[in-house]
KEMAR-550316 format. One record per residue (C-alpha): residue in three letters; x, y, z. Coordinates in steps of 0.25 Angstrom, whole numbers, plus 5000, padded with zeros to 4 digits. Example, Ala and Ser with C-alpha at 12.3 -4.5 7.8 and 13.67 -1.06 7.14 Angstrom:
BEGIN
ALA504949825031
SER505549965029
end
This chain:
BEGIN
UNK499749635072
UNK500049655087
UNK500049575098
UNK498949665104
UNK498249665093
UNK498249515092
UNK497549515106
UNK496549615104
UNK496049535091
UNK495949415099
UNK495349465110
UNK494049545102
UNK493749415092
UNK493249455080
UNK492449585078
UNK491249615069
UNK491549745060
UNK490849845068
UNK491549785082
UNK492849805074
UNK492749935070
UNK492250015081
UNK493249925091
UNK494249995081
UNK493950135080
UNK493650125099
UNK494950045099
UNK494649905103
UNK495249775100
UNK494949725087
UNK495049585080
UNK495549685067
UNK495349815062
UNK494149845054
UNK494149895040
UNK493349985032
UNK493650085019
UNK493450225018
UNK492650255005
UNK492350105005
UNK491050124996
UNK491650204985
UNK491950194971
UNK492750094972
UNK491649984972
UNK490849964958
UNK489549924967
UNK489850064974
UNK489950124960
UNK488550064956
UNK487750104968
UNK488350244965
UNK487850234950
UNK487150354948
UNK486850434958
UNK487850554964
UNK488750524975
UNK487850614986
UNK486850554981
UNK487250414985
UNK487650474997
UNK486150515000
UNK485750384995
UNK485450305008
UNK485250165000
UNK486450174990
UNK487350235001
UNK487050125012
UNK487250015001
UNK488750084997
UNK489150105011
UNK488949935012
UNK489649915000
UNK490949895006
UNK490649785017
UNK490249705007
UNK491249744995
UNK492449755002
UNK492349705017
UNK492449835022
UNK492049825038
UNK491349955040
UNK490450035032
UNK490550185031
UNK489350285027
UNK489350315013
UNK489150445012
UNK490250585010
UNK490850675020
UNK489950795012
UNK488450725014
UNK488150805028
UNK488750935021
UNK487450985011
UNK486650995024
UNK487651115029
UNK487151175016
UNK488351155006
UNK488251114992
UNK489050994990
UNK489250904978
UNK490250794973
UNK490950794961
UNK491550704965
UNK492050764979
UNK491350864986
UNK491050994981
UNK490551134987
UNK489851224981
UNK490051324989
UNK491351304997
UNK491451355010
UNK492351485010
UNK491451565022
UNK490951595036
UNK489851615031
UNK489551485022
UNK490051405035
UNK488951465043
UNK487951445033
UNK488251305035
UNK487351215042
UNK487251085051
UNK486150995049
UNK485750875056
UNK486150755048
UNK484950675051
UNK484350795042
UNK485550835034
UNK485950695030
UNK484950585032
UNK485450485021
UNK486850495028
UNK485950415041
UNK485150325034
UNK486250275027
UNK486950255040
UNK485850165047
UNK485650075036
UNK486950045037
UNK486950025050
UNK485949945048
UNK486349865038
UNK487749835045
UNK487349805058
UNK487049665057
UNK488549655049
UNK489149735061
UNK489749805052
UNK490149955058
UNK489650085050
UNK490350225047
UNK489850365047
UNK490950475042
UNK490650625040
UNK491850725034
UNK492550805044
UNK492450955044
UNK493750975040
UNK493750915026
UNK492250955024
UNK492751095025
UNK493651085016
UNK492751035005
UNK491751145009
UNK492751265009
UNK493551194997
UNK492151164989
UNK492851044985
UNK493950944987
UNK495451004984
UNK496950954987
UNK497151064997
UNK495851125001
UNK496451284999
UNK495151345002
UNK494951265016
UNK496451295017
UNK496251445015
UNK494951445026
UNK495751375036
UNK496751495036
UNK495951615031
UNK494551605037
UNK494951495048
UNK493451515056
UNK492951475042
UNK493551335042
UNK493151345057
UNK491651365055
UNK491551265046
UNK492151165051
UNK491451195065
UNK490051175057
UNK490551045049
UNK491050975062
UNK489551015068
UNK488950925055
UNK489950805056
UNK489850795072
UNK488450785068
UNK488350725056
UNK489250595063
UNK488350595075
UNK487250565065
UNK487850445059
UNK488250395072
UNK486950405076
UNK486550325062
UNK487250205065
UNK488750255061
UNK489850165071
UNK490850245067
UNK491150385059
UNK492350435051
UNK492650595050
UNK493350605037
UNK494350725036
UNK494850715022
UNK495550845022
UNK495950875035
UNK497350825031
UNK497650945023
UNK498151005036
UNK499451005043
UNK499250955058
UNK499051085065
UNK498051135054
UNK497351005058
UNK497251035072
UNK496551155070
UNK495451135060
UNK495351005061
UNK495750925075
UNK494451005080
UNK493450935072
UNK493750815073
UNK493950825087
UNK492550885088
UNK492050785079
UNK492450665088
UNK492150735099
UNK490450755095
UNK490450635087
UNK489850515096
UNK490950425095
UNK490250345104
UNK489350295094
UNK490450285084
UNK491950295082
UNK492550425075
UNK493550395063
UNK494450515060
UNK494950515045
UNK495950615041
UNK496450595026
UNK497850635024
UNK497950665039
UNK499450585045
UNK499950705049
UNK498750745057
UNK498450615065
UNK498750675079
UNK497750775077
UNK496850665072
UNK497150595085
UNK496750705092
UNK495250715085
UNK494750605096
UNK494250525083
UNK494250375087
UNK494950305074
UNK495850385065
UNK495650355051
UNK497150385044
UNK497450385030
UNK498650295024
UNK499650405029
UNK499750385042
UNK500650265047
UNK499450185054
UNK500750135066
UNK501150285069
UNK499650325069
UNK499250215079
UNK500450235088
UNK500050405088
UNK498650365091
UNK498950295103
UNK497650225106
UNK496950355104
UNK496250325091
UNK495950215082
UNK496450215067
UNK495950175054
UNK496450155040
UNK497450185034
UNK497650095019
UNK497950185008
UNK496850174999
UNK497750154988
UNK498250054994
UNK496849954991
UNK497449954976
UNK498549834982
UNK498449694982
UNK497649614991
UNK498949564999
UNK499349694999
UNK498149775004
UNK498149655014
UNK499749705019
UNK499249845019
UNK498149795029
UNK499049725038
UNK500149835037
UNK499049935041
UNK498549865053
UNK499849835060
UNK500049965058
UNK498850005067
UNK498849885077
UNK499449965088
UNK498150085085
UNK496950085094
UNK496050025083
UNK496150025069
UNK495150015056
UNK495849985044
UNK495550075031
UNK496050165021
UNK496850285021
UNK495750355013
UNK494550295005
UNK494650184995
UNK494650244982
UNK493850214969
UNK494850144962
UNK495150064974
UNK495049914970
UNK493849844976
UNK494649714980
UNK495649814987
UNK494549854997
UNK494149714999
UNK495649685000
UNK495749775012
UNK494649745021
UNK495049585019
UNK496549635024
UNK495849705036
UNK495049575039
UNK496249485037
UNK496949565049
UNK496049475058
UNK496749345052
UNK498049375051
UNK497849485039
UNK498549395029
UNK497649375019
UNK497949475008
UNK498049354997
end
């Protein structure tokens, strides 16, 4: 830990979660960095697995009471700091009038091949469209108020939901997108012009529900080489951070396999990066300069370690970003099902250990 560091911790006391969080992602002094998991409620957990028995996964996803008690699962599980929406990128995407089923990733019936199917789509408002999604979201809020305990919205962004929608389903190198982008480029264009309309909007709404903070997650975008990035997908993220109230709540940027592109991420306006285990955390801090915040970036293999030895991943992780504008401590990707419960717990104990010295891994 820094010298600066040092000071700024001192100087700010002790922060409830919510405090530390959004201090983070605006870039403010901190007493440490926050700490929360993506796909935190997921298979991994057994009372996850019994609150699941028997019903589908949109179902659960519909399911106000069921998908408000998942999403609380981690604070108390595994001291996670935040809680994120449980929900799926592809809940908002029945409204624009496509068939979409899980088995267990998303599936298209009809995948997307036409200008004619991408003006068939539609934009509805979410209040209407999605209406669990924001029930969901304010009984959280309300039940994490009193605990301080900050809340997070996500939506996919139009880049990897295209490619599931022109693909039909998930794929190692997403040919048919590929073939789009180069064959019918105003296509590729049209729908993500229509699929930005529906996350601006569709983020908004979740603000509006009582979100604190909102992650686009682009899965895929890292399929493209930096210049192919720039063009299809530099300008919906920049437009997304530009239409989303960011006032209300920070923008994180996820971008899955994205090192190579994290100058062009830069470039988006977001106001956290979240990277995956890829990127060097030092070299990504000194390139961003102040200009963003960063989260992550533990690999979530990685959770399979001893307690000591997630505790010095931990440490190593955060000296690593100590000279970034903020920075939240997560994974690289989302915990996994056969991710060890006590290595989750290990984690978010190593995180809170950095405000006493971080030595206590035994």
């Amino acid at each position: 830990m820094s010298g600066a560091a040092a000071t700024s911790r001192s100087a700010v006391g002790e922060l409830d979660p919510t405090e530390r969080l959004l201090r983070s992602c605006r870039g403010e002094p901190v007493d440490r960095p926050p700490v929360w998991l993506m796909r935190q409620a997921g298979r991994y957990l057994p009372e996850y697995r019994k609150v699941r028995e028997g019903v589908t996964f949109l179902e659960m996803c519909r399911d106000v009471e069921r998908a408000v008690e998942v999403s609380l699962q981690p604070i108390e599980l595994v001291g996670s700091e935040a809680v994120i929406l449980f929900s799926d990128i592809f809940t908002p995407i029945p409204s624009m009038g496509v068939d979409v089923d899980f088995q267990p990733g998303p599936t298209i019936a009809n995948p997307i091949r036409s200008l004619d199917q991408v003006k068939a789509l539609r934009v509805a408002d979410p209040l209407e469209a999605t209406p669990f999604v924001f029930e969901i979201l304010r009984v959280l809020r309300a039940e994490l108020e009193s605990r301080r305990i900050p809340l997070l919205g996500f939506a996919g962004a139009p880049f990897t939901l295209a490619a599931y929608l022109v693909e039909g389903r998930g794929s190692k190198d997403f040919s048919s997108l590929k073939r789009m982008m180069y064959a019918a480029p105003e296509t590729l264009r049209a729908l993500q012009a229509v699929l930005t309309e529906m996350v601006v909007g569709y983020l908004n709404a979740q603000i509006e529900a009582g979100a604190q903070a909102v992650q686009l997650f682009d899965t895929w975008a890292g399929l493209l080489a930096p210049a192919e990035y720039r063009e299809w997908v530099l300008p919906t993220h920049t437009e997304i951070a530009q239409r989303v109230n960011r006032a209300g709540a920070p923008l994180i940027l996820y971008v899955n396999n994205g090192a190579h592109v994290f100058d062009e991420m830069l470039e988006s306006g977001a106001d956290v990066l979240s990277l995956d285990w890829r990127v060097d955390v030092a070299e990504a801090a000194r390139r961003a300069n102040g200009s963003a915040s960063l989260q992550g970036n533990l690999d979530p293999c990685a959770l399979q370690q001893s307690r000591e030895d997630i505790f010095a991943s931990v440490r190593r992780i955060a000296e690593a970003a100590a000279a970034a504008r903020g920075h939240i401590l997560n994974l690289g990707h989302g915990c996994l099902p056969d991710t060890p419960v006590e290595g989750v717990r290990a984690f978010t104990d190593a995180a809170r250990a950095l405000g006493e010295g971080g030595s206590r891994g035994a």
